[in-house]
ZAKOLGU-295148 format. One record per residue (C-alpha): residue in three letters; residue number from 1; z, x, y; chain. Coordinates in nm, 3 decimals. Layout:
BEGIN
<site r="ALA" k="NUM" pz="Z" px="X" py="Y" c="A"/>
...
END
This chain:
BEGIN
<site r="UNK" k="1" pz="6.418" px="12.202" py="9.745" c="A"/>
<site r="UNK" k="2" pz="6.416" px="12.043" py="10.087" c="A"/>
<site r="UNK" k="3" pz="6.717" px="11.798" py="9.905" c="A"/>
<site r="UNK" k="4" pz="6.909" px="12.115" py="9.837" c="A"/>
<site r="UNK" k="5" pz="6.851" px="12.248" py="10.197" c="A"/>
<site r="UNK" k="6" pz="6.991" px="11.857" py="10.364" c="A"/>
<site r="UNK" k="7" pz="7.301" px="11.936" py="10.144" c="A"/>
<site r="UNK" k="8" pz="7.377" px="12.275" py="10.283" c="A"/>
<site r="UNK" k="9" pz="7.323" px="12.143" py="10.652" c="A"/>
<site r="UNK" k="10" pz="7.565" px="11.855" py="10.549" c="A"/>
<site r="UNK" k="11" pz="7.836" px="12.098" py="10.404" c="A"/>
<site r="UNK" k="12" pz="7.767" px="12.334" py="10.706" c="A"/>
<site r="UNK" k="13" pz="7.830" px="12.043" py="11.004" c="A"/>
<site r="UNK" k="14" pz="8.060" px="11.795" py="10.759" c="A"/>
<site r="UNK" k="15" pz="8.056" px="11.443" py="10.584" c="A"/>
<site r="UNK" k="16" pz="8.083" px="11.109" py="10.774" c="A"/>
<site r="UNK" k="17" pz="8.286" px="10.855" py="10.483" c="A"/>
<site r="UNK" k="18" pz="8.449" px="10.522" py="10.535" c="A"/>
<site r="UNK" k="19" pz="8.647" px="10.348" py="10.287" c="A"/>
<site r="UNK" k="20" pz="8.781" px="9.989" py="10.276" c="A"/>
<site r="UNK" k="21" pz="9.127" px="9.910" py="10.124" c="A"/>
<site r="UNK" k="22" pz="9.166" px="9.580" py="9.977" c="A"/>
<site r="UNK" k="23" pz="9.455" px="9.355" py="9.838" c="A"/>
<site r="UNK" k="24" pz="9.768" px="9.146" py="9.857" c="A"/>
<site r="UNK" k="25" pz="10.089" px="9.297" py="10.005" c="A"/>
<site r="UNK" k="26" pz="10.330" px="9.497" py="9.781" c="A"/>
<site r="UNK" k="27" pz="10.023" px="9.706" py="9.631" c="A"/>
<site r="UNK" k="28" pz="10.131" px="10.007" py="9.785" c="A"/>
<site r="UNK" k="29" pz="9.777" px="10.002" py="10.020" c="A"/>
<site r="UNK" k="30" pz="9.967" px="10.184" py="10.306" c="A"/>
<site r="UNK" k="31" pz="10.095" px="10.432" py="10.095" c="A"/>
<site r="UNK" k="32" pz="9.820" px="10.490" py="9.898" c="A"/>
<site r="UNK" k="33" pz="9.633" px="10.609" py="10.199" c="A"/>
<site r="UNK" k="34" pz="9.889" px="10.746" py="10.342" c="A"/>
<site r="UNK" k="35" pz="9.901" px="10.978" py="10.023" c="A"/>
<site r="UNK" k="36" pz="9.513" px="10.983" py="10.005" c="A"/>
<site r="UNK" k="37" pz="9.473" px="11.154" py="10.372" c="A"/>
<site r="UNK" k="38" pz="9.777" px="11.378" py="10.316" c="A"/>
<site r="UNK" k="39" pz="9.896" px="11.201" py="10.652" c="A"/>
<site r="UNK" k="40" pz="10.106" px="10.932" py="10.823" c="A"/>
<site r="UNK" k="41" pz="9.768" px="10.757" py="10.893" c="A"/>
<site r="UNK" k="42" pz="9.869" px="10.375" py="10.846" c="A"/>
<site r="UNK" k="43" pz="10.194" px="10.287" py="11.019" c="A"/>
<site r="UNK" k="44" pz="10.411" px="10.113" py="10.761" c="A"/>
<site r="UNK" k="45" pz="10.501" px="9.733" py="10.795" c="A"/>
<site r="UNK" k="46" pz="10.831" px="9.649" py="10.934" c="A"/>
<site r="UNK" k="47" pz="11.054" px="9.410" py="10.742" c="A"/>
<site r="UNK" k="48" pz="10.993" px="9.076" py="10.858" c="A"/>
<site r="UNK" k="49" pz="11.268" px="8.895" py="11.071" c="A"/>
<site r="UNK" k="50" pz="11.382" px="8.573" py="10.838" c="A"/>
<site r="UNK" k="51" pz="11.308" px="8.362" py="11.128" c="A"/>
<site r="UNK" k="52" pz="10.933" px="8.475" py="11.137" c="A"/>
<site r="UNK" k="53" pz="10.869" px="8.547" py="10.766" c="A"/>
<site r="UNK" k="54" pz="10.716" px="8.200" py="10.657" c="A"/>
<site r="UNK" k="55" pz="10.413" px="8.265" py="10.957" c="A"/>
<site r="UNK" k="56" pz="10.166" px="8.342" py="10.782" c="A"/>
<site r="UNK" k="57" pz="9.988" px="8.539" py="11.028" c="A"/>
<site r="UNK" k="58" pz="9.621" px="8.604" py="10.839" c="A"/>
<site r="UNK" k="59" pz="9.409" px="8.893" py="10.740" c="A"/>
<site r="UNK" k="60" pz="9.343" px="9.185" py="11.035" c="A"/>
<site r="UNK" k="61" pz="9.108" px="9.467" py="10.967" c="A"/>
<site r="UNK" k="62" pz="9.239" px="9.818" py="11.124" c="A"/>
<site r="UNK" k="63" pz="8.973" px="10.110" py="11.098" c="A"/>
<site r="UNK" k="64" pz="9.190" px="10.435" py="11.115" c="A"/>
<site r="UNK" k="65" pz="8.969" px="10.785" py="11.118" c="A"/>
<site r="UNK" k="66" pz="9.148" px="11.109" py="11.032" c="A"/>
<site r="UNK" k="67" pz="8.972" px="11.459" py="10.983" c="A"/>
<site r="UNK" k="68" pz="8.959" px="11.635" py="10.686" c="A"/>
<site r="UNK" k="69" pz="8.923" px="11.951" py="10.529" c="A"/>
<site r="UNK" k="70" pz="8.849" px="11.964" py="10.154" c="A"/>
<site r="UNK" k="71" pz="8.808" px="12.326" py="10.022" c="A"/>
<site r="UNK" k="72" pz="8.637" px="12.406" py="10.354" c="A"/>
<site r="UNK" k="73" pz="8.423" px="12.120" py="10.400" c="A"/>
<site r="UNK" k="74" pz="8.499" px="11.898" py="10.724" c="A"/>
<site r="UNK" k="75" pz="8.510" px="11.532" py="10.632" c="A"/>
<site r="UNK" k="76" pz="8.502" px="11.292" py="10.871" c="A"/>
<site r="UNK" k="77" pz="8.747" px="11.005" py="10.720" c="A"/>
<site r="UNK" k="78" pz="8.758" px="10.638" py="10.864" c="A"/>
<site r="UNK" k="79" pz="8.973" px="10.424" py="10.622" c="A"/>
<site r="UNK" k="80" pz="8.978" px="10.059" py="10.668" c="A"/>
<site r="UNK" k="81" pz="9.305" px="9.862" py="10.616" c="A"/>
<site r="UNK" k="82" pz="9.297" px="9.452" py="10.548" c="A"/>
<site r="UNK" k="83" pz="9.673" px="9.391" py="10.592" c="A"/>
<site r="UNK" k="84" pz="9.709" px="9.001" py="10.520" c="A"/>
<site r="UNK" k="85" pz="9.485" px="8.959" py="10.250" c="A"/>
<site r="UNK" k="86" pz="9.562" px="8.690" py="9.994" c="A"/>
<site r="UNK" k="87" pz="9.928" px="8.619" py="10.179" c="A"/>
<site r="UNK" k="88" pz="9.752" px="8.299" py="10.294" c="A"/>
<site r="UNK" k="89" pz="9.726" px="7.970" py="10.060" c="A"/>
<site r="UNK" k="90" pz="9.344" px="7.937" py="10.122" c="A"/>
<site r="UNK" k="91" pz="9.163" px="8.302" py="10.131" c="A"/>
<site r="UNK" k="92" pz="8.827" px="8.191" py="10.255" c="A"/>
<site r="UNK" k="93" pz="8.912" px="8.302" py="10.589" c="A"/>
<site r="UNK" k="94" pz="9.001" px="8.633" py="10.437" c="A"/>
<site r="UNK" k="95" pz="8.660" px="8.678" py="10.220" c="A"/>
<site r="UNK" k="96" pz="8.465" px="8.585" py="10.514" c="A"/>
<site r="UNK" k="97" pz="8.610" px="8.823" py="10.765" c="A"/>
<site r="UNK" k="98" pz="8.547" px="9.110" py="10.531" c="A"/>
<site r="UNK" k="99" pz="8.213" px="9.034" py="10.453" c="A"/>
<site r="UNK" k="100" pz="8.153" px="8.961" py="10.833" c="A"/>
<site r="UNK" k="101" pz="8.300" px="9.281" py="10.896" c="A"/>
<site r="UNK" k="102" pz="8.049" px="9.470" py="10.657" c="A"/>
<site r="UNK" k="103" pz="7.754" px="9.346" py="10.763" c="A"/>
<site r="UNK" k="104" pz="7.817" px="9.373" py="11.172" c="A"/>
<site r="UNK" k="105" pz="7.789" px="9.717" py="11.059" c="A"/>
<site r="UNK" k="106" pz="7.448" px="9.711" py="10.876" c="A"/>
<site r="UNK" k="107" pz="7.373" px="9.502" py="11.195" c="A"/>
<site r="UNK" k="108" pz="7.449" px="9.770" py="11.381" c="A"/>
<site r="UNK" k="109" pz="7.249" px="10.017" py="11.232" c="A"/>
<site r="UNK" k="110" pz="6.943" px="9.799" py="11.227" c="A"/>
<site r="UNK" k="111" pz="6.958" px="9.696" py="11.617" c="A"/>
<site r="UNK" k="112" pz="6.955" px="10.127" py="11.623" c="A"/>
<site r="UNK" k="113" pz="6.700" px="10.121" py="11.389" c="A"/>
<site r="UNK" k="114" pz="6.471" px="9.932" py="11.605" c="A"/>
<site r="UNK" k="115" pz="6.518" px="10.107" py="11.968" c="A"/>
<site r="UNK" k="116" pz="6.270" px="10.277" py="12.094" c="A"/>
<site r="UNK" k="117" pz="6.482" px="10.526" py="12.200" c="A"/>
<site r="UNK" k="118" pz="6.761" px="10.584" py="11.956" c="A"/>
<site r="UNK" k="119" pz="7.083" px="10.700" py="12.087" c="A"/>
<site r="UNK" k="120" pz="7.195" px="10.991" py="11.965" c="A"/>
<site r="UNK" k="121" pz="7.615" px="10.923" py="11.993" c="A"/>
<site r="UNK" k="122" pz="7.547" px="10.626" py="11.777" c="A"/>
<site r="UNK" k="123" pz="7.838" px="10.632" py="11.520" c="A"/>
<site r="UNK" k="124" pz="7.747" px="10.459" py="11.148" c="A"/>
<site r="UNK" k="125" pz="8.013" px="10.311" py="11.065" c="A"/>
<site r="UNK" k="126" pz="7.848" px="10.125" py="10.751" c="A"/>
<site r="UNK" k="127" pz="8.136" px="10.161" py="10.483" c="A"/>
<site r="UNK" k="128" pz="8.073" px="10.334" py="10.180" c="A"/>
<site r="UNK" k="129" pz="8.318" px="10.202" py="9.936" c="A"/>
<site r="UNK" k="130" pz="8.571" px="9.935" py="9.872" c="A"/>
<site r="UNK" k="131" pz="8.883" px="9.986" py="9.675" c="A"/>
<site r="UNK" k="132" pz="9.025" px="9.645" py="9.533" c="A"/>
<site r="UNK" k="133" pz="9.383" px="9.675" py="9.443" c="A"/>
<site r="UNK" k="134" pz="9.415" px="9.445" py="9.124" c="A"/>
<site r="UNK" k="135" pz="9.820" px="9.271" py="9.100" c="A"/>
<site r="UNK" k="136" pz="9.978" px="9.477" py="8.778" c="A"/>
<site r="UNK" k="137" pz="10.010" px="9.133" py="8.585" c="A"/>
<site r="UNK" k="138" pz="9.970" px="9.289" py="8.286" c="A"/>
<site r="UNK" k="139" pz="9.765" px="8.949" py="8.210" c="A"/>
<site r="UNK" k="140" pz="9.397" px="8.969" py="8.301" c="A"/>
<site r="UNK" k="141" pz="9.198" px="8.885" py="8.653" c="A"/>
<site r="UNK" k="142" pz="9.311" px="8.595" py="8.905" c="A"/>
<site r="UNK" k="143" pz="9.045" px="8.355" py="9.050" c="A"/>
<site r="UNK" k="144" pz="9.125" px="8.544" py="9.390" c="A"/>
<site r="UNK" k="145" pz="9.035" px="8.929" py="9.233" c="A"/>
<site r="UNK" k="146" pz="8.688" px="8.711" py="9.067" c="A"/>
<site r="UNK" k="147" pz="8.593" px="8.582" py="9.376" c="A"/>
<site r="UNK" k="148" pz="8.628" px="8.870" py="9.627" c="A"/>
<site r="UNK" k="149" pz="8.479" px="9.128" py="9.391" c="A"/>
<site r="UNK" k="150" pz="8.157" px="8.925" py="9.325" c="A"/>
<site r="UNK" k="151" pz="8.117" px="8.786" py="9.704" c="A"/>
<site r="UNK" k="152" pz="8.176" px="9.152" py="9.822" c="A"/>
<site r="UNK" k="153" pz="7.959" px="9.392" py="9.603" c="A"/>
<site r="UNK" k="154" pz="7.589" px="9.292" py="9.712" c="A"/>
<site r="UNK" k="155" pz="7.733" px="9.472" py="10.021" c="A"/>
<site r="UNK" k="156" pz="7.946" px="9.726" py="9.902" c="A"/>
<site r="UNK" k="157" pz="8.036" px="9.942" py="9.636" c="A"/>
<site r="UNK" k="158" pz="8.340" px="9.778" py="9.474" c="A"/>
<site r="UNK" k="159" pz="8.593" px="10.045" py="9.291" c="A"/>
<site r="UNK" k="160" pz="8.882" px="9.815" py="9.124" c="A"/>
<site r="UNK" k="161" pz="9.247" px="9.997" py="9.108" c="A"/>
<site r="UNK" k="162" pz="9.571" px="9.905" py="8.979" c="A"/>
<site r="UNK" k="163" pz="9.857" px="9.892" py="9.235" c="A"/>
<site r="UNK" k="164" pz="10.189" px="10.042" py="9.137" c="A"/>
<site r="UNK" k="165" pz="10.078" px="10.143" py="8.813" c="A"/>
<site r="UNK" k="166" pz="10.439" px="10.297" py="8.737" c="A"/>
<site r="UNK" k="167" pz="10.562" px="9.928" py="8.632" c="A"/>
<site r="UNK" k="168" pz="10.383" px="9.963" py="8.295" c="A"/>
<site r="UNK" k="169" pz="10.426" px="10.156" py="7.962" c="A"/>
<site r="UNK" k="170" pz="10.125" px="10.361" py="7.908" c="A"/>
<site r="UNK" k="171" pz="10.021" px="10.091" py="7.646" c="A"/>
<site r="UNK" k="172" pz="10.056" px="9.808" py="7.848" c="A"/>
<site r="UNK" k="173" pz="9.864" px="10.011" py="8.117" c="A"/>
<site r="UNK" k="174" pz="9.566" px="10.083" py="7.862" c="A"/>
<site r="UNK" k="175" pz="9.593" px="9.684" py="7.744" c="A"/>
<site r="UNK" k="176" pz="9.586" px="9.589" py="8.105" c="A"/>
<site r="UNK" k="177" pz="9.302" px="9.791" py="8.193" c="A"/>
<site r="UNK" k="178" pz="9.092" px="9.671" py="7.913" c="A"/>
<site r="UNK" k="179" pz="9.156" px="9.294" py="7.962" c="A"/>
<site r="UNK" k="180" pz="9.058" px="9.408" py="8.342" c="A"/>
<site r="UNK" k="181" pz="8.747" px="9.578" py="8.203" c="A"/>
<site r="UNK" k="182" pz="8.660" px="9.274" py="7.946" c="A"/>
<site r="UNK" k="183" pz="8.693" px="9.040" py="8.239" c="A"/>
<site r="UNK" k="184" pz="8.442" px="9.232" py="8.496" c="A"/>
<site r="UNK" k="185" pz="8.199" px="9.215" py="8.227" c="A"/>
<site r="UNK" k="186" pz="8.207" px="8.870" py="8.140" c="A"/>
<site r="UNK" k="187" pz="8.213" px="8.759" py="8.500" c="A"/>
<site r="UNK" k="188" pz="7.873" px="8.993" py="8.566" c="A"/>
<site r="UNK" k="189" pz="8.045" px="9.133" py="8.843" c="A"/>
<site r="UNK" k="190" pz="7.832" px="9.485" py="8.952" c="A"/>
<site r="UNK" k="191" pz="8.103" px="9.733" py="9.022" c="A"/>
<site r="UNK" k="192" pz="8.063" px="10.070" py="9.123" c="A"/>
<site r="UNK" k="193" pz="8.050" px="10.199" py="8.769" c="A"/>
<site r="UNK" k="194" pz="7.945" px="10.588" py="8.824" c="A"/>
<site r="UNK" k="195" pz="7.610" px="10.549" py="8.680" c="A"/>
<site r="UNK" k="196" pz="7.419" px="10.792" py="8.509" c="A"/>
<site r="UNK" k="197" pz="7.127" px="10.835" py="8.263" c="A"/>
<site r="UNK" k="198" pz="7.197" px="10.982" py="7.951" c="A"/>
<site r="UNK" k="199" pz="6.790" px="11.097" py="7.962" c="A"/>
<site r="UNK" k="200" pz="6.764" px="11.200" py="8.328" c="A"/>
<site r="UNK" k="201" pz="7.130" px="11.366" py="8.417" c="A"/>
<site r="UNK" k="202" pz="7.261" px="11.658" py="8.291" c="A"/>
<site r="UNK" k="203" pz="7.504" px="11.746" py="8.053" c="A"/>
<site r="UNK" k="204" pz="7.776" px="11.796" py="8.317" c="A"/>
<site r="UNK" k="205" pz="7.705" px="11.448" py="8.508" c="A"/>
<site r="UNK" k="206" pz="7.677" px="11.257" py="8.221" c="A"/>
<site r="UNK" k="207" pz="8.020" px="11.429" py="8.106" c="A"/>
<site r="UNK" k="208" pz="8.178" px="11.376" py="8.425" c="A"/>
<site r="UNK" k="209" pz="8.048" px="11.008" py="8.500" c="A"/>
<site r="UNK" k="210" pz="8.150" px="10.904" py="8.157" c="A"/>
<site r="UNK" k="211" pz="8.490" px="11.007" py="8.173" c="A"/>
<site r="UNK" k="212" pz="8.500" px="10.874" py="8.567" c="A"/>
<site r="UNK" k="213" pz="8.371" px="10.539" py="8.397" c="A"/>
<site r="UNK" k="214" pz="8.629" px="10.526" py="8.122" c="A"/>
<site r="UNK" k="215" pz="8.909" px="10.528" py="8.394" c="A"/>
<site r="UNK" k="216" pz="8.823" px="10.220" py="8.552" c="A"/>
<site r="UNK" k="217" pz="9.009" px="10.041" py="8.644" c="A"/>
<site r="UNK" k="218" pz="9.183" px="10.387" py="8.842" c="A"/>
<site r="UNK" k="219" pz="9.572" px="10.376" py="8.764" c="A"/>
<site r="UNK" k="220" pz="9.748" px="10.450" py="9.114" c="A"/>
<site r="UNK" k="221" pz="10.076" px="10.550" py="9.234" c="A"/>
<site r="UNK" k="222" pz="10.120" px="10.582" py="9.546" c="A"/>
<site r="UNK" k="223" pz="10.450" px="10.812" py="9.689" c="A"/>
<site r="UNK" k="224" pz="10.451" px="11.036" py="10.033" c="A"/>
<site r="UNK" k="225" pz="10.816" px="11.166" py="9.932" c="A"/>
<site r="UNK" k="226" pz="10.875" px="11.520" py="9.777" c="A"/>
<site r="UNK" k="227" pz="11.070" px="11.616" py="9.468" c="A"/>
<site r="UNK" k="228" pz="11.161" px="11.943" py="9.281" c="A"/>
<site r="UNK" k="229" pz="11.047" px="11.968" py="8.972" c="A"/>
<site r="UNK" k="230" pz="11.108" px="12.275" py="8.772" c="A"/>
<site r="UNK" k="231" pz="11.151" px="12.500" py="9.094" c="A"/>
<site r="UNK" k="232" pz="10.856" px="12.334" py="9.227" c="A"/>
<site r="UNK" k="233" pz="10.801" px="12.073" py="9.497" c="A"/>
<site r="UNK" k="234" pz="10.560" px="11.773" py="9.395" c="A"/>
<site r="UNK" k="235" pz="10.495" px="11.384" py="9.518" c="A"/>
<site r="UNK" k="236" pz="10.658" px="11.149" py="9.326" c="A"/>
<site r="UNK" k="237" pz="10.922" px="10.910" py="9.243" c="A"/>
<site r="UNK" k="238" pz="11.245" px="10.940" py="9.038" c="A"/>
<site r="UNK" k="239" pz="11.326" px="10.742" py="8.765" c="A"/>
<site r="UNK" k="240" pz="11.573" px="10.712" py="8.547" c="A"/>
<site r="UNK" k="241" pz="11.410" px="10.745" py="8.202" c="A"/>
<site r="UNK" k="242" pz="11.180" px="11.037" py="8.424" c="A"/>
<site r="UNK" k="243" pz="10.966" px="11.131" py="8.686" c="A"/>
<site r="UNK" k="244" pz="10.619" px="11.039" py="8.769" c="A"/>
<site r="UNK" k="245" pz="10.385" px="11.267" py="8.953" c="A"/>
<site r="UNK" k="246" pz="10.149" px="11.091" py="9.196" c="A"/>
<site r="UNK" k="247" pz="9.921" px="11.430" py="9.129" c="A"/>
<site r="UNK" k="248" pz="9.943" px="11.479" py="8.778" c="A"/>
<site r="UNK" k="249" pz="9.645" px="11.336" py="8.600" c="A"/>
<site r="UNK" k="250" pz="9.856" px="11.279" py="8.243" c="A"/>
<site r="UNK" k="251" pz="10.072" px="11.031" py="8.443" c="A"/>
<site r="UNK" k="252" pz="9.802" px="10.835" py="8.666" c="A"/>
<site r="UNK" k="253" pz="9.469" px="10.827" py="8.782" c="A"/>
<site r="UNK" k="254" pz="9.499" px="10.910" py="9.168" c="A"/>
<site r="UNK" k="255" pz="9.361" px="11.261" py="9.159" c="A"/>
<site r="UNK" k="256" pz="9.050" px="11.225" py="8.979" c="A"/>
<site r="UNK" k="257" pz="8.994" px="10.924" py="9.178" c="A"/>
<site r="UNK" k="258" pz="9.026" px="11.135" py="9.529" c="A"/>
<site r="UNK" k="259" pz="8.818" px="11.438" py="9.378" c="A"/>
<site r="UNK" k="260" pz="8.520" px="11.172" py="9.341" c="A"/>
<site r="UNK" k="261" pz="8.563" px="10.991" py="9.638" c="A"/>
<site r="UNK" k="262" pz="8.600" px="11.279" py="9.897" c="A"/>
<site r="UNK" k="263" pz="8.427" px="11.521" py="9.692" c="A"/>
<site r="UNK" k="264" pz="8.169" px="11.499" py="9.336" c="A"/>
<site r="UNK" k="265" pz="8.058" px="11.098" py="9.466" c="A"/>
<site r="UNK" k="266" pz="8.123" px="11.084" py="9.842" c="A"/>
<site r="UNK" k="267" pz="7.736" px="11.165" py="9.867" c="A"/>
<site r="UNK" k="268" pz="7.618" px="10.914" py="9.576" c="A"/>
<site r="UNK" k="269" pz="7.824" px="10.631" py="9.735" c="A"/>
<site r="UNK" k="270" pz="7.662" px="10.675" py="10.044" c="A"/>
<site r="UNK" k="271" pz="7.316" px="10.719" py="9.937" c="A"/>
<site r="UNK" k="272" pz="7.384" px="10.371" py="9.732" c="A"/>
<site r="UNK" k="273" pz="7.511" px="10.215" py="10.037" c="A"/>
<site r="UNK" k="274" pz="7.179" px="10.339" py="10.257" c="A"/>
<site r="UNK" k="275" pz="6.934" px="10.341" py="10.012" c="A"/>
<site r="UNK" k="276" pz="7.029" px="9.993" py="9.787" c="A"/>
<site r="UNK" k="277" pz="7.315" px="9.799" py="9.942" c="A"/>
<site r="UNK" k="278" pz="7.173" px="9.849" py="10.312" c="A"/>
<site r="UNK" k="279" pz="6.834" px="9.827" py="10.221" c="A"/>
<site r="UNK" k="280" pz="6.922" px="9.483" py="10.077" c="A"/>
<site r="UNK" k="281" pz="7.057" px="9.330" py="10.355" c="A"/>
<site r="UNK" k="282" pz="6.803" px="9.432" py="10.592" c="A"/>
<site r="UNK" k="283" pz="6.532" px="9.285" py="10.383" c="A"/>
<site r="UNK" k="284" pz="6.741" px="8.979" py="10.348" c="A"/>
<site r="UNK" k="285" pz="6.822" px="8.988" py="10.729" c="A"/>
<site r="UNK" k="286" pz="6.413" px="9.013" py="10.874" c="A"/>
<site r="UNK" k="287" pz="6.279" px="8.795" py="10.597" c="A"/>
<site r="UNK" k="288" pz="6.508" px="8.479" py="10.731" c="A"/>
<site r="UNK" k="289" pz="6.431" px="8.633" py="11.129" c="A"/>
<site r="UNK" k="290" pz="6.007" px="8.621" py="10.990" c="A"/>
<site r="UNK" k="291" pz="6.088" px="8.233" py="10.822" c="A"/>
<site r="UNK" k="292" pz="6.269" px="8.078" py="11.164" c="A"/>
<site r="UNK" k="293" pz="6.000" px="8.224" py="11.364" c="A"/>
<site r="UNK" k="294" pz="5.746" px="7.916" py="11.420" c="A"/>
<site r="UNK" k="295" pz="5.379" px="7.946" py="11.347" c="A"/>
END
């Protein structure tokens, strides 16, 4: 009961949520989000001049908050952008900054923690969930996808996507996201797989989660542009042989990926994050402070 009364204050005053975008340029990140927040949130890269296009000038991570309002509920938005990732020949200075960036804000949160008196404009800005944009090879996982997704999820909840999705039949795309599948399993790397218990959960969850889980990884196509379609105006793009809908769930996964992001998951993703991911790290964190302290 009392868990069913913290909801209702939460729908009443709103939903704090911070994503992370991840992956190399040409993924259609900007856009993406961009489409995601309904807004020109991300400012899109400029070309680059041809005398300045070999500097390679590293990863940056921009936090950009927008507010939201999803069938009446206020939602707080901060979406983090990693432009530069993986444009660099060695990414180690790219996994580290992320995973810096993560935990300074789990650091955060425990230097709060332990104030006497807290302070009560203190913003959490612990990030809920990571979206890695996989390259549409068509092949399987590169070392780089591997290594980022297994350093990153003790801290986060990793959700792989497919970029561009649009450059593959929908067999290829159902191959692709198989191989993608097949690989994430033999590498043991602990995505955010929308868990449920066939014994605990009901009928609905389990229903809902399964499909969600079947998806992965989420087919995306990003596009901010307008079309007519049958009298009616829609985002998407124009092709030749057709047109693809960036909302229609026959032609890619973006919709049902935003419903369970800013809507059926936004509260399971942060209850992992606080109650497991954070958790975690903090024991980590005070049992290496309890070790260096001498005796």
């Amino acid at each position: 009961m009392a868990h069913r009364i913290g909801r209702r204050k939460n729908v009443k005053k709103g939903f704090q949520f911070t994503l992370m975008a991840v992956g190399a340029s040409g993924l259609g990140r900007t856009t993406f989000i961009n489409t995601l927040c309904d807004a020109d949130v991300v400012p899109k890269r400029e070309c680059d001049e041809p005398e300045s296009a070999h500097v390679e000038e590293g990863i940056k991570i921009k936090p950009y908050t927008v507010e939201l309002d999803e069938d009446g509920v206020k939602i707080s938005l901060t979406v983090v952008d990693t432009p530069g990732f993986g444009d660099m020949i060695d990414n180690e200075y790219c996994f580290q900054e992320i995973l810096g960036y993560l935990e300074r804000q789990y650091d955060d949160i425990l230097s709060e923690e332990s104030r006497i008196k807290r302070n009560p404009r203190f913003r959490d800005n612990r990030v809920h969930a990571l979206l890695y944009f996989i390259t549409p090879t068509g092949h399987s996982l590169r070392e780089i996808d591997i290594e980022l997704m297994k350093r990153l999820s003790p801290r986060i909840n990793v959700i792989p996507v497919i970029g561009k999705a649009d450059t593959f039949t929908p067999v290829e795309l159902a191959d692709f996201k198989k191989r993608v599948m097949e690989d994430i399993e033999h590498h043991n790397i602990p995505i955010y797989n929308f868990p449920y218990d066939p014994e605990e959960d009901d009928e609905e969850t389990v229903e809902e989660n399964s499909e969600l889980r079947s998806l992965l990884p989420f087919a995306l196509i990003g596009c901010e542009e307008e079309i007519t379609v049958n009298g009616r105006k829609v985002r998407g793009r124009q092709y030749p042989w057709g047109i693809v809908e960036v909302d229609n769930t026959q032609h890619c996964d973006f919709a049902k990926l935003r419903f369970a992001l800013l809507s059926s998951h936004l509260q399971d993703l942060k209850e992992i994050t606080h109650d497991y991911l954070y958790e975690n790290y903090r024991t980590e964190k005070l049992s290496r402070s309890a070790e260096s302290l001498p005796e």
